[in-house]
Structure formats: C-alpha cells, structure tokens
C-alpha angles and dihedrals in degrees: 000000000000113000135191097241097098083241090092115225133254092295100045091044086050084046094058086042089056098047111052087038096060098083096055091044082054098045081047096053101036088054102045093050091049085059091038089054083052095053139091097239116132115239084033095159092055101045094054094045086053091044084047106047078062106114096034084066089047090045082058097056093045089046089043088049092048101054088043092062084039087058095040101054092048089051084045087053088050097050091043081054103043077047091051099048091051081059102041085047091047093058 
C-alpha cells in the first residue's frame, strides 16, 4: 500500500498504471467492436458490446482503486495520530 517515502506505494503506482493506460484500452475497444460489428462472426452484437464495455470496466477499477488508497490513507493518518498521542502522553 501507500508509504511515506514520496516513491507511492504498490496502489498509487497501479493507479497511475491504470490511468494513463485507459485511453488506449478505450481506443482499443472502440475500435475492435466497430470491425467486429463488420464481420461475419456470429454473435457479432455481443461480442462488440463486451469489447466495448472494456474500458468501463477498466474506469471501475481505477475508481475502486481510488476510493481503497483514499481509505487507507485515512486509516495510515489514524493510526500516525493515535502514535503520536502515546508519545506526547509518554513526555
């Protein structure tokens, strides 16, 4: 998870994965439902809306992944406080 080194931890860095890679999942998508929509394959119409719901599924994730570090790092700022009290109590 997140740390407090600057570098980000394993979910910001997949964050940022997720992120920069979700137009191209979403060129990719739009563009390989529009030729399977051309085709002859059967189940054509499935298939493309499948190919095309692509990058909302990828859009969830980010958004998922988003709200855990949110929650993490509240739970990480908790945990520094409750820290920093035992030490203040201690002097």
């Amino acid at each position: 998870m997140a740390n407090d080194s600057g570098k980000g931890g394993f979910s910001i860095r997949l964050f940022q994965f997720l992120a920069l890679t979700y137009p191209l999942v979403y060129i990719i998508g739009l563009i390989s439902s529009i030729s399977v929509l051309y085709s002859g394959m059967e189940n054509k119409q499935e298939i493309a809306k499948w190919l095309a719901s692509m990058s909302l599924i990828q859009l969830t994730f980010i958004v998922l992944l988003f709200i855990v570090g949110i929650q993490v790092e509240n739970y990480n700022s908790r945990q520094r406080e409750k820290e920093w009290q035992k030490y203040k109590d201690k002097k």
